[in-house]
DOLO-962422 format. One line per 2 residues: number of its first residue (from 1); their letters; for each residue x, z, y of N, C-alpha, C. Coordinates in steps of 0.001 Angstrom, whole numbers. Layout:
NUM	a	X,Z,Y,X,Z,Y,X,Z,Y | ...
***
This chain:
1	xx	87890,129106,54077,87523,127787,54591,87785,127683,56089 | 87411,128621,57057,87677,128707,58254,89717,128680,58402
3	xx	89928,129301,57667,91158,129429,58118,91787,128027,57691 | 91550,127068,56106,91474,125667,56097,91693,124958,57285
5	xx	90294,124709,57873,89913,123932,58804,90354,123923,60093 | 91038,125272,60309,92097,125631,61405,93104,124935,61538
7	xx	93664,124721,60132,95610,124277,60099,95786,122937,61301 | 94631,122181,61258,95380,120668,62220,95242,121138,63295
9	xx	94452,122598,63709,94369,121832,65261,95748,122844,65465 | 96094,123586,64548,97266,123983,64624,98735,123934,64824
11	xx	98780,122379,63410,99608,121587,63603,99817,120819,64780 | 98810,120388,65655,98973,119564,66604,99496,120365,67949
13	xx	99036,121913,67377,99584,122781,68902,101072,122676,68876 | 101724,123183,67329,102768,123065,67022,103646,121873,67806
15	xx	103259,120730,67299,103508,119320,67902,103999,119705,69444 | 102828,119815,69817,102564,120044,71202,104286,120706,71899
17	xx	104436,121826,71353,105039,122913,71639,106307,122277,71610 | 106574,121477,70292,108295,121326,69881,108530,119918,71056
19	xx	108021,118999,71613,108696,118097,71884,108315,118303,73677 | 107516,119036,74096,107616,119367,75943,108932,119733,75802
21	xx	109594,120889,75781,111505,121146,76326,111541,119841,76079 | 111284,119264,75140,112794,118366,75289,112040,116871,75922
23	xx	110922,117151,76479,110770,116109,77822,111487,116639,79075 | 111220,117489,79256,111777,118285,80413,113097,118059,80486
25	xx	113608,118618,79473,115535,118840,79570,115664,117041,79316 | 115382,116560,79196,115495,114593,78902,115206,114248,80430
27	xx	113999,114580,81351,113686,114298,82725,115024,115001,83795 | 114926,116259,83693,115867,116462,84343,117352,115629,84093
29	xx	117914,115567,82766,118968,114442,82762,119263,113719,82891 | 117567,112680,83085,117972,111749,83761,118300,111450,85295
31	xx	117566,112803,85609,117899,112941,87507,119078,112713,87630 | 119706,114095,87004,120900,114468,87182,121935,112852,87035
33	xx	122013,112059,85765,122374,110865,85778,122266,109849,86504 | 121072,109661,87133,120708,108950,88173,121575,109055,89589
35	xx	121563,111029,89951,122460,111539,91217,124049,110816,90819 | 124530,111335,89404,125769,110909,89174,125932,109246,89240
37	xx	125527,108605,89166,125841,107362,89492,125386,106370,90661 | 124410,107184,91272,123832,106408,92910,125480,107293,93832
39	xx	125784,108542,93568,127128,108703,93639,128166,108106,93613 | 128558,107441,92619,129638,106810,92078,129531,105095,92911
41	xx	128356,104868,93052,128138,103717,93345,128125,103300,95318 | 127704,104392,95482,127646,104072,97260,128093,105480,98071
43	xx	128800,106590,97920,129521,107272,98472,130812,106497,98933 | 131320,106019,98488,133230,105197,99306,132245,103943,99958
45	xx	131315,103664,99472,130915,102323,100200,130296,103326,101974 | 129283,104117,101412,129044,104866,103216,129956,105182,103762
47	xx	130979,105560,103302,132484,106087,103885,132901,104951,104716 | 132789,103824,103931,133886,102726,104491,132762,102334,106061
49	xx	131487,102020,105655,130808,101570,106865,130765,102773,107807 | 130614,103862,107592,131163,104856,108507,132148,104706,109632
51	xx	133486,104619,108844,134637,104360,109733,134815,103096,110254 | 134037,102287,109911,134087,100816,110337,133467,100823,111812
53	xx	132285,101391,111286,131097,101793,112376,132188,102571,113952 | 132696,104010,113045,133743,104428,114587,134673,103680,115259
55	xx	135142,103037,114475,136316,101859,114766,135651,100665,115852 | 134165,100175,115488,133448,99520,116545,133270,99869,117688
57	xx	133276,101104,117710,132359,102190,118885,133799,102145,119500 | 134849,102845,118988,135969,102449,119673,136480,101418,120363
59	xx	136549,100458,119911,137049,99015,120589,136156,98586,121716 | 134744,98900,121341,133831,98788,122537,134061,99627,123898
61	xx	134794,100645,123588,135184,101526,124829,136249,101069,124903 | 137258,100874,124174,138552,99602,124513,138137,98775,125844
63	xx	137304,97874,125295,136707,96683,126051,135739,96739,127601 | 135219,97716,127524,134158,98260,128656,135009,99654,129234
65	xx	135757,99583,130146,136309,100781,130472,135306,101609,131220 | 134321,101080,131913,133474,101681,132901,132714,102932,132255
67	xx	132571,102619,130774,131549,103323,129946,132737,104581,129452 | 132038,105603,129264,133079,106614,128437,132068,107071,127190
69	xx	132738,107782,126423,131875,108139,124981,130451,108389,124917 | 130540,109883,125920,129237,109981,126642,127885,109458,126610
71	xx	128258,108244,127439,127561,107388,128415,127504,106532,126645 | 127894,106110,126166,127695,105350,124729,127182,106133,123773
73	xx	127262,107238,123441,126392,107797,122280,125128,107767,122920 | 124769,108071,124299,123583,108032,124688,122798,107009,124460
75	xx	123441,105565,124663,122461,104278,124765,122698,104529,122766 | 123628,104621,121934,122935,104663,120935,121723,105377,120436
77	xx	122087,106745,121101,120741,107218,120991,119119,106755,121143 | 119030,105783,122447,118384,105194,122582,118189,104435,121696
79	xx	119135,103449,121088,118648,101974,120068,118349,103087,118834 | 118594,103865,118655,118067,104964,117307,116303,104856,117403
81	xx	116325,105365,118886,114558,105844,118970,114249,104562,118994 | 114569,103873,119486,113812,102492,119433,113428,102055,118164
83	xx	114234,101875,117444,113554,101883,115750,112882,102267,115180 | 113079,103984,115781,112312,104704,114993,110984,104521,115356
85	xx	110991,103906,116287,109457,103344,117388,109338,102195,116674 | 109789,101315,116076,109576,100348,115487,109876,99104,116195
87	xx	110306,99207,117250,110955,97996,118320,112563,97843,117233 | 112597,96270,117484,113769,95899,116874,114792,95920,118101
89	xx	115744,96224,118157,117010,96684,118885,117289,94987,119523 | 117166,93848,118342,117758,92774,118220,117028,92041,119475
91	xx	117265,91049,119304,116160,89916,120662,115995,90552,122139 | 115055,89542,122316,114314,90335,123553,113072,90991,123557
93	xx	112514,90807,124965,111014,91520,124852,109975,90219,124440 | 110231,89057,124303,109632,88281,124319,109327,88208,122268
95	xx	109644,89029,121725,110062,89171,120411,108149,89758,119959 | 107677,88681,118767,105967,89249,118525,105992,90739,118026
97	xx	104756,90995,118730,104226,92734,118478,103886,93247,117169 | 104513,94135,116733,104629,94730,115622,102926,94957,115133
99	xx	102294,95269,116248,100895,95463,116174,100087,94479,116255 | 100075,93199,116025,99312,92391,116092,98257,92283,114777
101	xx	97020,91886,114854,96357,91699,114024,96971,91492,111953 | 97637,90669,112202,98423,90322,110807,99357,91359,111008
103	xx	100011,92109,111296,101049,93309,110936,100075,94494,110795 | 99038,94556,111689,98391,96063,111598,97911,95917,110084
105	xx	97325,94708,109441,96876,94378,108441,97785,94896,107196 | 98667,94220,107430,99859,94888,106529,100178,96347,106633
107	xx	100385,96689,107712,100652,98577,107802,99471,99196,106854 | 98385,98519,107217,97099,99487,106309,97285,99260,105379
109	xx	97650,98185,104833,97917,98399,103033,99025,98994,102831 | 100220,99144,103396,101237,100067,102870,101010,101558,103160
111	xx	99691,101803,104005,99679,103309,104040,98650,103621,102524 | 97403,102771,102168,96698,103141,101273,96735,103216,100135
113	xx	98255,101951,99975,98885,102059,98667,100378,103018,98711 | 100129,103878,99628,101224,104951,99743,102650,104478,99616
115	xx	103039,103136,100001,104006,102329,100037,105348,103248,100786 | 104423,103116,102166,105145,103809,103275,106681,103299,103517
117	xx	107018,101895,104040,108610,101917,104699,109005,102459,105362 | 108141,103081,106281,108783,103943,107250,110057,103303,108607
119	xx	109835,102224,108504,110175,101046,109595,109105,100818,110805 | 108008,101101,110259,106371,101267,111073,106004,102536,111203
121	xx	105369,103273,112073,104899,104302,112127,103791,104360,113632 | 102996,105001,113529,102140,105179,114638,103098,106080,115589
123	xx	102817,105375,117097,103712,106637,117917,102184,107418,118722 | 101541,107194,118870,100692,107823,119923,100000,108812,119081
125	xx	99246,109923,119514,98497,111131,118703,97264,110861,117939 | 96483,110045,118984,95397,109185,118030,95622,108340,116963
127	xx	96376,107398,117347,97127,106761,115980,97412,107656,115017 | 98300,108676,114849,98499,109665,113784,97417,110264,113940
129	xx	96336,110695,114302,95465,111534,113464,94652,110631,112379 | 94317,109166,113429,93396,108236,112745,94432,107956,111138
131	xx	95747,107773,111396,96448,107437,110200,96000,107945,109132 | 95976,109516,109528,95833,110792,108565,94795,110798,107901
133	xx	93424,110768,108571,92023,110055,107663,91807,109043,107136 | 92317,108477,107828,93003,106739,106912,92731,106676,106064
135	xx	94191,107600,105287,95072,107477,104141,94317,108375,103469 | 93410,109726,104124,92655,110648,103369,91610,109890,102392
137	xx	90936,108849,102968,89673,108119,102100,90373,106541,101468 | 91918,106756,102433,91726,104891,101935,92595,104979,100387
139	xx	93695,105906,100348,94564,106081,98890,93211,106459,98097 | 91783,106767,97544,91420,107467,96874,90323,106148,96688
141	xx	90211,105418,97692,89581,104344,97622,90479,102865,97139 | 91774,103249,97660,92760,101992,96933,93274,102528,95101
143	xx	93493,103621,94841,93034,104190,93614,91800,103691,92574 | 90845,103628,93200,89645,103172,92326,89568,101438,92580
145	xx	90104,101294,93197,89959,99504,93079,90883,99528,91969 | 92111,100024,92288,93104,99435,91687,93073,99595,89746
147	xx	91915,100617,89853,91933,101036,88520,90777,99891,88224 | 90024,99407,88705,88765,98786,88636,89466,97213,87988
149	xx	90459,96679,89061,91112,95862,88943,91960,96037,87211 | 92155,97107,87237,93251,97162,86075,92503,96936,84786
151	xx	91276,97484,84826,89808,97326,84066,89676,95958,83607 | 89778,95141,84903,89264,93466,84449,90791,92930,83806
153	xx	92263,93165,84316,93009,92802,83396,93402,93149,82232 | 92359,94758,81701,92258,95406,80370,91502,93510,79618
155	xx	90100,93782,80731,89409,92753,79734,89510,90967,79208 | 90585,90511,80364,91573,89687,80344,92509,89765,78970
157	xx	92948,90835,78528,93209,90849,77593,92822,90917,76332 | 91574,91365,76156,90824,91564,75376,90448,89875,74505
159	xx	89947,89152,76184,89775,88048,75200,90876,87029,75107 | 92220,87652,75500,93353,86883,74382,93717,86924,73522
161	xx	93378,88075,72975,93215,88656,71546,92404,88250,70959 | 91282,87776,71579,90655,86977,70580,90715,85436,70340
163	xx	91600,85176,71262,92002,83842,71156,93404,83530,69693 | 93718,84466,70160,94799,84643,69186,94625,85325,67730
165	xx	94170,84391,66550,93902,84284,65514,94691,84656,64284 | 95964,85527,64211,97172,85515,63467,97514,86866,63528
167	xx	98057,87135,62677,98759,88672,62152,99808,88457,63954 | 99657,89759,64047,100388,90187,65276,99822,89908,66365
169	xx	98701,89803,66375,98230,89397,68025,97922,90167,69010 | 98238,91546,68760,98370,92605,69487,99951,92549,70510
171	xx	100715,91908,69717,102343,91823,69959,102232,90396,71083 | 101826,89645,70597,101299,88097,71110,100886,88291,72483
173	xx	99401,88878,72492,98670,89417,73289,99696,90362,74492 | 100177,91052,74286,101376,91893,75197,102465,91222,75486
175	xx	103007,90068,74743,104058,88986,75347,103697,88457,76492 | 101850,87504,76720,101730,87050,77216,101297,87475,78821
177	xx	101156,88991,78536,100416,89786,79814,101835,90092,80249 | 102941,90171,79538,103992,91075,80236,104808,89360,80957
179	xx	104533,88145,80125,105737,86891,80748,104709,86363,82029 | 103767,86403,81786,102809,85742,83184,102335,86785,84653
181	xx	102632,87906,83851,102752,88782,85124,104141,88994,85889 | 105036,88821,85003,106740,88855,85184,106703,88066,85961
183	xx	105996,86422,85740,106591,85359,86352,106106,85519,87938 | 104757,85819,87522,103999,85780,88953,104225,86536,89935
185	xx	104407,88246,89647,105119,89100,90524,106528,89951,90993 | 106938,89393,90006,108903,89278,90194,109360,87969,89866
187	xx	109485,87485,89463,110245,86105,89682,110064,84828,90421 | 108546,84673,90972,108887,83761,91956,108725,84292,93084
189	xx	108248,85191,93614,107800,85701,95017,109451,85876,95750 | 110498,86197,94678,111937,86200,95513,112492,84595,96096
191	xx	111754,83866,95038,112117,82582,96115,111095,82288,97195 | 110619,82977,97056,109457,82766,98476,110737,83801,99848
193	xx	110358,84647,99220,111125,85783,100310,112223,84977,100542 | 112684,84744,99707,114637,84415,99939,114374,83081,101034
195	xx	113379,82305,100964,113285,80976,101620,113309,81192,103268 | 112245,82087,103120,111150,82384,104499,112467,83493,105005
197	xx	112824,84444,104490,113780,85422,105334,114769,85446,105370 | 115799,84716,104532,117260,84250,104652,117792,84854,103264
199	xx	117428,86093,102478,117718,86666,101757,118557,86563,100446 | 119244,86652,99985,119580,86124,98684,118481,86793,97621
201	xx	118542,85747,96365,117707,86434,95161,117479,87447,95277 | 118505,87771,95082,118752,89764,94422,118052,90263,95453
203	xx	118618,90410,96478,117659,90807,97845,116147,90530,97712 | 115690,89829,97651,114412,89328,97163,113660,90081,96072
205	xx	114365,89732,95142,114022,90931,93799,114344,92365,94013 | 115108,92493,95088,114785,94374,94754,114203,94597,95828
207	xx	113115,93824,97166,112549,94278,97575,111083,94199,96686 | 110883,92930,96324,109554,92927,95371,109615,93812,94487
209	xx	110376,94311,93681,110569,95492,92953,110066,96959,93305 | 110347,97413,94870,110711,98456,95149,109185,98961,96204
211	xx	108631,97327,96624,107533,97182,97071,106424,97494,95538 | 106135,96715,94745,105585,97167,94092,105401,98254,93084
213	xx	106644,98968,93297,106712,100155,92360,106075,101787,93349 | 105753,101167,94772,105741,101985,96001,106384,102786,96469
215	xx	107507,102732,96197,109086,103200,96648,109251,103241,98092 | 109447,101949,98073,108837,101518,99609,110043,102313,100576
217	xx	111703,101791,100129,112798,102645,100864,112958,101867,102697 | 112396,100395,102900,112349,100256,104019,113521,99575,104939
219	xx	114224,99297,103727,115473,98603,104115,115532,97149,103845 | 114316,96627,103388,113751,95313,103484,112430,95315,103653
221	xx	112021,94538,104814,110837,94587,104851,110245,93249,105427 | 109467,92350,104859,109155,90969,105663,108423,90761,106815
223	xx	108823,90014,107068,108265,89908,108410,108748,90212,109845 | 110047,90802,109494,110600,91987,110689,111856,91179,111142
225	xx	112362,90102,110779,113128,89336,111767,113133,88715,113299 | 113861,89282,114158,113556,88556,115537,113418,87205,115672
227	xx	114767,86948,114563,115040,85377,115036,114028,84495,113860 | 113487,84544,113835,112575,84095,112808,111028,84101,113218
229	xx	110364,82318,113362,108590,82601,113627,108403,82414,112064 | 107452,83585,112007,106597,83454,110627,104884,82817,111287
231	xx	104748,82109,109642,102848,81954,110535,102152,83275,110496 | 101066,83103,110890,100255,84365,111218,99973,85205,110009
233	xx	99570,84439,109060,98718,85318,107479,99972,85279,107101 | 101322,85395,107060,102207,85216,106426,102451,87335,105625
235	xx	102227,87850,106435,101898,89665,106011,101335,89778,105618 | 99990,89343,106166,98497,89270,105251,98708,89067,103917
237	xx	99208,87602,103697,99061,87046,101873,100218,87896,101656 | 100975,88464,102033,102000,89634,101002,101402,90156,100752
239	xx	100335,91241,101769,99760,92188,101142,98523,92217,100355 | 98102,91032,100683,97280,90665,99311,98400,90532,98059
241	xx	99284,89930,98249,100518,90069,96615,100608,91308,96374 | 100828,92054,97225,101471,93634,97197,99494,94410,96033
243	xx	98785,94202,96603,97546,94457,95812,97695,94399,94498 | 97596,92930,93976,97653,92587,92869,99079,92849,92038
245	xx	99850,93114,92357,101641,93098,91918,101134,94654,91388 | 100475,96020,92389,100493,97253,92405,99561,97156,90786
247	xx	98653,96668,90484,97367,96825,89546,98357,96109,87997 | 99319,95041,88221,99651,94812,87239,101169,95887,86817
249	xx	101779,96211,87873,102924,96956,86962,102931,98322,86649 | 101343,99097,87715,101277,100390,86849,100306,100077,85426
251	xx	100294,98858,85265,99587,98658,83701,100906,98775,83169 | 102182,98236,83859,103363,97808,82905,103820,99299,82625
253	xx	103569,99930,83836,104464,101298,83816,103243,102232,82919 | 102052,102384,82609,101641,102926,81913,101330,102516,80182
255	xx	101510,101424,79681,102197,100885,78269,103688,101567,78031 | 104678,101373,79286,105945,102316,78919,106052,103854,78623
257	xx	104926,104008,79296,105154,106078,79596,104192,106496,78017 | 102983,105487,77490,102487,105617,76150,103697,105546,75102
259	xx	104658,104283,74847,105620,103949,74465,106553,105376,74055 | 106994,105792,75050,107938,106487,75194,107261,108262,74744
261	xx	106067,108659,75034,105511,109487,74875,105387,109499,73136 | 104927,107829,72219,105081,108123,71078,106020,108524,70383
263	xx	107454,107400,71264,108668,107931,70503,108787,108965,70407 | 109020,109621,71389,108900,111245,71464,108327,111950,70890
265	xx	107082,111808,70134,106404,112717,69337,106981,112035,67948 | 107354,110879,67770,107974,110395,66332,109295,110770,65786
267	xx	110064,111033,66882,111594,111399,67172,111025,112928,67043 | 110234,113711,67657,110308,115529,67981,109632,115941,67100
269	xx	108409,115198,66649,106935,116109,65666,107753,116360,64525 | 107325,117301,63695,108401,117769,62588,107341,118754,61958
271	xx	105600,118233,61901,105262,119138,61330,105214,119482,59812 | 104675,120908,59599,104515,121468,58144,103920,120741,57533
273	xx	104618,119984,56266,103528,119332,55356,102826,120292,54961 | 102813,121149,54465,102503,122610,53262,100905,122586,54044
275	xx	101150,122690,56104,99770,122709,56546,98852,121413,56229 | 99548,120263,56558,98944,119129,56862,98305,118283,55539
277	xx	99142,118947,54322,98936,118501,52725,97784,119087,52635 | 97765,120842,52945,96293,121527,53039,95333,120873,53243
279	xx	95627,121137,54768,94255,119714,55891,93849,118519,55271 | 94851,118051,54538,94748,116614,53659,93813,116749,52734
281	xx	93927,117751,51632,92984,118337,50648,91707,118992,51012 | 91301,119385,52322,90383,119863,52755,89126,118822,52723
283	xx	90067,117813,53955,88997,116749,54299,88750,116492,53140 | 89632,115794,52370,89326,114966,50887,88307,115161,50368
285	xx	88207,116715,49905,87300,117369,49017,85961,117586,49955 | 85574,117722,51270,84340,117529,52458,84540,116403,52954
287	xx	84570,114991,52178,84180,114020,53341,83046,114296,54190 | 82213,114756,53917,80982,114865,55148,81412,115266,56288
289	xx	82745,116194,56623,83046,116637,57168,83607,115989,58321 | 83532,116305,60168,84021,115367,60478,86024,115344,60086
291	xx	86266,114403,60878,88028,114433,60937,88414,114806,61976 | 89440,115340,61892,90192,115111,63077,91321,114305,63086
293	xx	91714,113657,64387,92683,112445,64393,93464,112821,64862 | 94662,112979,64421,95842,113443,64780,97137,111979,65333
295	xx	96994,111966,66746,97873,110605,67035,98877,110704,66198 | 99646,109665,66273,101034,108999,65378,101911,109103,66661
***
């Protein structure tokens, strides 16, 4: 009987065992696929702005004889640090402070939601230490909202399901969370962006994308135009979007990784009937007994 009552949790180790490699060797391939085609796709393109880039630098010493190479890699050097300081190269000094009330606002939510563009950065030592505790209590505290939050759009759903009266309303129910969140945090916020920052769509959509997935590569970022007055809360209400956008697509991204985790055990599990027919006949004959539930 003991040895009976053994077989599922057996079978399920089994389970267990046969379909990890082949998450692994599937993850790594997709790296590897990913390298091969971010490859294919923008290696001749850096090439070309490369030499475009020397070809500028050239003609500019064409044009300015006074200056020699020297004397020009240096001031680039300079417009380098300047960025990296977070001063825009572009305008003048008369250009608004990166640190003003509505931007600092925004920096704190991209540090707590581990966003990080990396277009902003603290330069002084206090600033980086304060950053560092920051982010120590504020990610662990933007974590539990965000799960808290994810909680009330669990229960948001709950009672659309009960609104929805008909075979499939589980399917229904997930149409409507996945088209009203679609609409609200990728599809119109790019015509907002595209309006307010010059951007085309696409531009638009793969920063909202890349913002809410917390990617956060930094090569779009709002707000950061010279030639452009934004109003004041104009960072602010992003990063209130950026909040709510974060709570709805790791719901999206955690329905996919369940998804994909079943296929995977439906596609890999391959267990012993001979055990599981056993286990089958066990319970049967001890209903009193509890069960064990073996996912699908």
């Amino acid at each position: 009987q003991q040895q009976s009552s053994s077989m599922p949790l057996l079978t399920i180790q089994n389970q267990q065992i046969s379909w990890t490699p082949m998450l692994v060797l599937g993850y790594l391939f997709y790296l590897l696929l990913g390298a091969m085609v971010f490859q294919l796709l923008e290696k001749q393109a850096e090439t070309h702005f490369r030499d475009q880039f020397q070809l500028e630098k050239l003609k500019f010493l064409q044009n300015y004889t006074c200056l020699d190479r020297q004397a020009l890699e240096q001031f680039v050097q300079v417009l380098m640090g300047a960025w990296e300081k977070g001063v825009n190269p572009e305008g003048n000094s008369t250009n608004p402070s990166n640190w003003d009330f509505s931007n600092s606002f925004f920096f704190a939510g991209t540090v707590v939601t581990t966003i990080g563009y990396g277009n902003l950065s603290p330069s002084t030592v206090a600033g980086q230490i304060f950053c560092v505790f920051y982010a120590l209590f504020g990610v662990p505290l933007n974590l539990a909202f965000l799960n808290q939050l994810g909680k009330g759009l669990n229960a948001h759903l709950i009672t659309l399901e009960r609104w929805v009266q008909k075979p499939g309303r589980a399917q229904v129910q997930l149409a409507i969370f996945l088209t009203t969140g679609t609409l609200l945090f990728l599809v119109f916020p790019p015509l907002v962006f595209s309006y307010v920052e010059g951007w085309s769509y696409g531009e638009g959509f793969y920063f909202t994308f890349i913002t809410l997935s917390t990617i956060g590569f930094g090569d779009y970022v709002v707000g950061t135009n010279p030639n452009k007055h934004y109003i004041p809360v104009y960072r602010s209400l992003t990063a209130i979007w950026i909040v709510f956008g974060l709570a709805w697509l790791a719901l999206v991204f955690n329905v996919g990784a369940d998804l994909m985790e079943k296929f995977l055990q439906l596609k890999w599990h391959k267990p012993d009937l001979s055990l599981t027919e056993g286990a089958t006949t066990k319970l049967e004959d001890e209903p009193e007994q509890p069960r064990i539930h073996i996912p699908s």
